[in-house]
C-alpha positions as MATLAB code, in Angstrom:
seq = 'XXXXXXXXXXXXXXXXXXXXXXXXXXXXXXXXXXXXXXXXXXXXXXXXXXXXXXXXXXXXXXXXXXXXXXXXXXXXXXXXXXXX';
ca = [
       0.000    0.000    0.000;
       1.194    3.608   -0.553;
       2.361    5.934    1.816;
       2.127    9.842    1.256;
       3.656   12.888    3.494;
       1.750   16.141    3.095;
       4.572   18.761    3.950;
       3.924   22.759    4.611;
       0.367   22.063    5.348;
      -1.096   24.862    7.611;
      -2.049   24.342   11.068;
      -5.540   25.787   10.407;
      -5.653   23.299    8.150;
      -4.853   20.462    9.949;
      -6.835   21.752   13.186;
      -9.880   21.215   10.431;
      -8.550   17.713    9.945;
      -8.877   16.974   12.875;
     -12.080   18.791   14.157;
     -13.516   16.862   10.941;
     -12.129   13.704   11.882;
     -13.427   13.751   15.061;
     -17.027   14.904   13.872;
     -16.813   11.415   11.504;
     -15.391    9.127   14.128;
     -12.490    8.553   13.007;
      -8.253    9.252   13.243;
      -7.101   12.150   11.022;
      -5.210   10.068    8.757;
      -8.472    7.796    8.019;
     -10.372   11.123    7.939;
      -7.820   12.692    4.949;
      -7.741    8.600    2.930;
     -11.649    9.733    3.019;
     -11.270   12.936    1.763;
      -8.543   12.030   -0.829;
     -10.896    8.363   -2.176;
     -13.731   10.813   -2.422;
     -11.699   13.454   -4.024;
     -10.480   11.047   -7.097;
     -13.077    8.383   -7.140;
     -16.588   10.390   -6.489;
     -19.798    8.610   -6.091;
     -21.485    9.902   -9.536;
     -18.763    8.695  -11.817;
     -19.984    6.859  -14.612;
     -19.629    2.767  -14.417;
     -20.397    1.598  -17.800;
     -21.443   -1.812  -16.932;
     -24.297   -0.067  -14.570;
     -25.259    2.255  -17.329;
     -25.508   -0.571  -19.602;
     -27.498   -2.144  -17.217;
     -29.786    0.258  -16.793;
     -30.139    1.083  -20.840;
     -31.488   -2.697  -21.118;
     -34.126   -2.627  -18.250;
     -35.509    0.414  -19.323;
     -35.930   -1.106  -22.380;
     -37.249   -4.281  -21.718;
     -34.282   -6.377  -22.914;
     -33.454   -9.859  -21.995;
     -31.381  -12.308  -22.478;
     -33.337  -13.590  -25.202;
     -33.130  -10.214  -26.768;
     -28.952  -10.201  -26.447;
     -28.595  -13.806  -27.668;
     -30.680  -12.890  -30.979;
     -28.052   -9.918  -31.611;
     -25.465  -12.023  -30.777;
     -26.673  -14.172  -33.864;
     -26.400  -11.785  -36.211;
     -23.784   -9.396  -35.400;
     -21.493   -9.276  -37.688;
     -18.323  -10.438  -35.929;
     -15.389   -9.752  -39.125;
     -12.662   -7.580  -38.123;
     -12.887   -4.240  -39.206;
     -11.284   -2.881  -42.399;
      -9.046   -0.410  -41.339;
      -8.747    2.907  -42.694;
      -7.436    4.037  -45.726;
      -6.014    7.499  -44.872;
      -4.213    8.420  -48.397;
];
C-alpha cells in the first residue's frame, strides 16, 4: 500500500482535519484517505457496466433479446482505414 507525506500544510488546516475527523469518528489520517478516495473516485462517476445495465431494463431487454443480436452481429474484423 502507498504511503504519502503532506509537507507545509497549515495548522488551520490540519486543526480542520482533525475537528472533521473527530465529527466522523475517526483518526485524522483515516479522515484525509476519506477525503482524498472521495476526491479522485466520487460517487457519480460513470460505471459503464451499470449504465448498460440500466439502458437494457428500461428497455425491456433480456437475455433472449442479447442472444438474438449475438446471432447476427457481424463479428469480421474491421477494415481499417485508408487514410491516403
Amino acid at each position: 500500500m502507498a504511503a504519502v507525506t503532506i509537507r507545509n500544510l497549515s495548522e488551520e488546516a490540519h486543526r480542520a482535519l482533525k475537528v472533521r475527523a473527530a465529527q466522523h469518528n475517526r483518526s485524522t489520517e483515516a479522515e484525509m484517505r476519506a477525503i482524498l478516495e472521495a476526491a479522485v473516485r466520487p460517487e457519480g462517476r460513470l460505471r459503464l457496466g451499470t449504465a448498460l445495465s440500466e439502458i437494457g431494463q428500461k428497455y425491456g431487454l433480456t437475455n433472449a433479446d442479447i442472444e438474438a443480436l449475438e446471432q447476427v452481429r457481424d463479428t469480421r474484423p474491421a477494415e481499417p482505414i485508408n487514410l491516403e
